[in-house]
C-alpha positions in Angstrom: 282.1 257.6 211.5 278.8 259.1 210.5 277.0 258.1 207.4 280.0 255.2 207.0 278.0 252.3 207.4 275.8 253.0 204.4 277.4 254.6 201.7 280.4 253.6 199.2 284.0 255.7 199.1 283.5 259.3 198.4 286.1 259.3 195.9 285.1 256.2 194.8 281.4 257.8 194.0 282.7 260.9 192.3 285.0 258.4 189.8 282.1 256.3 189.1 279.4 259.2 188.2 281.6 260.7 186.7 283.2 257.5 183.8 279.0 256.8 184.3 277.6 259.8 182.7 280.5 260.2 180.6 279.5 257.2 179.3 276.3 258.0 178.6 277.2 260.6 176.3 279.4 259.0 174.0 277.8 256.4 173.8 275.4 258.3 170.9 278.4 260.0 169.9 280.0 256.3 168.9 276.6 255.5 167.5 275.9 258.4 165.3 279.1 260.5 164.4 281.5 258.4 162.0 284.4 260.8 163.0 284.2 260.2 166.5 283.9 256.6 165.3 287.4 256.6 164.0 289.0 258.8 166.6 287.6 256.2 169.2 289.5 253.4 166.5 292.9 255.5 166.6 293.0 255.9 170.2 292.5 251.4 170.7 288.9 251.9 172.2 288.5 251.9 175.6 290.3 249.7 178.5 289.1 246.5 179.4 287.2 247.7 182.4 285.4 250.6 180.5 285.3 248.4 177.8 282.5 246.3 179.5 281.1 249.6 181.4 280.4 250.5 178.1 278.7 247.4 176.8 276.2 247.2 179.8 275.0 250.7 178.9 274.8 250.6 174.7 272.3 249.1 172.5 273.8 246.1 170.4 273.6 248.7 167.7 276.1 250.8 169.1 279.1 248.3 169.3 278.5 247.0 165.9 278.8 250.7 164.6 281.7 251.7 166.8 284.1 248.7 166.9 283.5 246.8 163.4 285.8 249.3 161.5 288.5 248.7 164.1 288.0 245.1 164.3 287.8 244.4 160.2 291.7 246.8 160.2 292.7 244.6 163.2 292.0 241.6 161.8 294.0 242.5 158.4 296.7 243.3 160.8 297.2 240.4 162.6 297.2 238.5 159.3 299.8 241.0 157.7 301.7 240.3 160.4 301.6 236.8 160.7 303.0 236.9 156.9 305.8 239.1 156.9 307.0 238.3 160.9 310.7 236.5 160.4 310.6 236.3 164.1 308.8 235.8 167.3 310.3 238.9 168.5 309.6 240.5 165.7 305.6 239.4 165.6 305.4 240.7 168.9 307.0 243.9 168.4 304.5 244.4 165.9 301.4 243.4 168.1 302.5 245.6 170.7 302.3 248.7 168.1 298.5 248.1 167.6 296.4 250.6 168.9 294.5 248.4 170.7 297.7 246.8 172.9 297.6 250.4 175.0 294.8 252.2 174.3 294.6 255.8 174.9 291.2 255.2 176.8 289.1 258.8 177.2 286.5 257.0 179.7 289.9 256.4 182.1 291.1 260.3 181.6 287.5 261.1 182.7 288.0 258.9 185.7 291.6 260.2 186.7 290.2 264.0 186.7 287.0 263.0 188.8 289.7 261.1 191.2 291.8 264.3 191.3 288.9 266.6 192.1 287.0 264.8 194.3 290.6 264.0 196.3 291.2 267.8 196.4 287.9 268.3 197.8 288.3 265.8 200.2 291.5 267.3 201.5 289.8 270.8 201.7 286.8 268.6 203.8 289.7 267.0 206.3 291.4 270.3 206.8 287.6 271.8 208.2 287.1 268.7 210.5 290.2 268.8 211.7 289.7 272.1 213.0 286.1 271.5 214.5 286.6 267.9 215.3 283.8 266.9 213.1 283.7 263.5 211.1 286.1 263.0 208.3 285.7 261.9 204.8 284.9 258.4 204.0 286.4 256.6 202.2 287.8 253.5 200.6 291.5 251.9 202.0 293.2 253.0 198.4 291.7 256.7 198.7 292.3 257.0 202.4 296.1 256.4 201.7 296.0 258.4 198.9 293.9 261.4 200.8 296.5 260.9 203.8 299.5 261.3 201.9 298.2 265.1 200.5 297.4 266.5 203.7 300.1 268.2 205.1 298.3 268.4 208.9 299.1 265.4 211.6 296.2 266.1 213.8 293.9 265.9 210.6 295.5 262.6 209.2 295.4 261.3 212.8 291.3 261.6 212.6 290.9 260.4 209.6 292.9 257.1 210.6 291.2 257.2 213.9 287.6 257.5 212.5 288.6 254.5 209.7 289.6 252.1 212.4 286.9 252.5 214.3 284.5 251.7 211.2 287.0 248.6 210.3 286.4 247.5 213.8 282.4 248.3 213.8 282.2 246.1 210.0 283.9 243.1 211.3 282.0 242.5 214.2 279.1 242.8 212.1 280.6 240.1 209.9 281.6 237.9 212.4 278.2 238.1 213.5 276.9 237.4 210.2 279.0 234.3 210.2 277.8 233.4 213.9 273.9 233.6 213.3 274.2 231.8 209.8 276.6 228.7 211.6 274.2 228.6 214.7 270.7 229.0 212.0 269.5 232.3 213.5 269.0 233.8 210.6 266.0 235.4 211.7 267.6 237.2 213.9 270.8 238.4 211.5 270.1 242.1 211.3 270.2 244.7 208.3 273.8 246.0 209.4 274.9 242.6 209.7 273.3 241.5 206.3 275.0 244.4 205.0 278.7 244.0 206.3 280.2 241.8 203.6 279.4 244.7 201.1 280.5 247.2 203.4 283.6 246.0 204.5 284.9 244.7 200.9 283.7 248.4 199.8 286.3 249.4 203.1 288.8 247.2 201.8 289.2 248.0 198.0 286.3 250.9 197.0 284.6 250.6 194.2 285.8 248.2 191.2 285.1 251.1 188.5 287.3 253.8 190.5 290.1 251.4 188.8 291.9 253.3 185.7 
């Protein structure tokens, strides 16, 4: 599969740049605009996941403007609830009407429309090297099943499998020679692909981590 060995999941790529310079936007907007503030409050934040995407690209200052507001009415919350609760079902009830129990996370909407256009490009990019028996799209395990179960062509899906188990095949020799040269101490004589595979094939196996939403 040309260009496989070197480069992440198509789809995976286009989800990433896509929550990434999202990010980077709204970021400011947390900092600076107190309405965007509290719609970010009323909507629970953002998930886990783009919860800490977030964090690696703000300034401290940017949390403590965005989330102490939300934090301070969470806090009062939990301890109205702790009074009034007659019930364990009832207290949990209650927690699981918090905003922040399902958050309506903006940073995951950006990264299921990126998903959905990049998929729909990458079914338009099957169909054409189908016809002219060029190389298919790579991509990760998820988006391959996901890009297979769109295309309505069996010659086209065939290629694409065929072209993904050749590079499954080409990534684990490389690791099992990894594993060989490191057991046997030749590891002057490990080479870049093969220094490489673990990376690669994990990247084959389950994409990118922030392609999750």
């Amino acid at each position: 599969m040309a260009g496989g060995t070197d480069r992440a999941c198509l789809i995976c790529e286009s989800v990433v740049r896509g929550v990434s310079d999202f990010l980077s936007r709204y970021q400011y907007e947390l900092a600076t605009n107190s309405v965007e503030r509290d719609l970010h409050a009323q909507r629970g934040g953002f998930c886990p996941l783009h919860t800490w995407q977030y964090i690696r690209i703000a300034s401290s200052y940017g949390p403590c403007a965005a989330y102490s507001a939300a934090l301070r009415e969470i806090g009062e919350r939990l301890l109205a609830i702790a009074a009034e609760a007659t019930s364990i079902g009832e207290l949990i009830v209650e927690l699981k009407e918090l905003p922040v129990a399902h958050p309506s996370c903006r940073a995951c909407e950006i990264a299921a429309k990126a998903e959905e256009e990049a998929l729909t490009g990458a079914l338009a990019n099957l169909m054409s090297a189908a016809s002219t028996s060029d190389t298919a799209p790579f991509l990760c395990f998820t988006h391959l099943m996901a890009l297979a179960s769109r295309c309505p062509d069996l010659g086209a899906v065939r290629l694409l499998m065929e072209q993904h188990g050749e590079e499954f095949k080409l990534v684990a020799e490389d690791m099992g020679q990894y594993v060989v040269k490191r057991d046997a101490f030749q590891r002057d004589s490990v080479t870049d692909r093969e220094r490489e595979a673990p990376v690669r094939g994990l990247m084959l196996l389950v994409g990118h981590t922030e392609h999750i939403h």
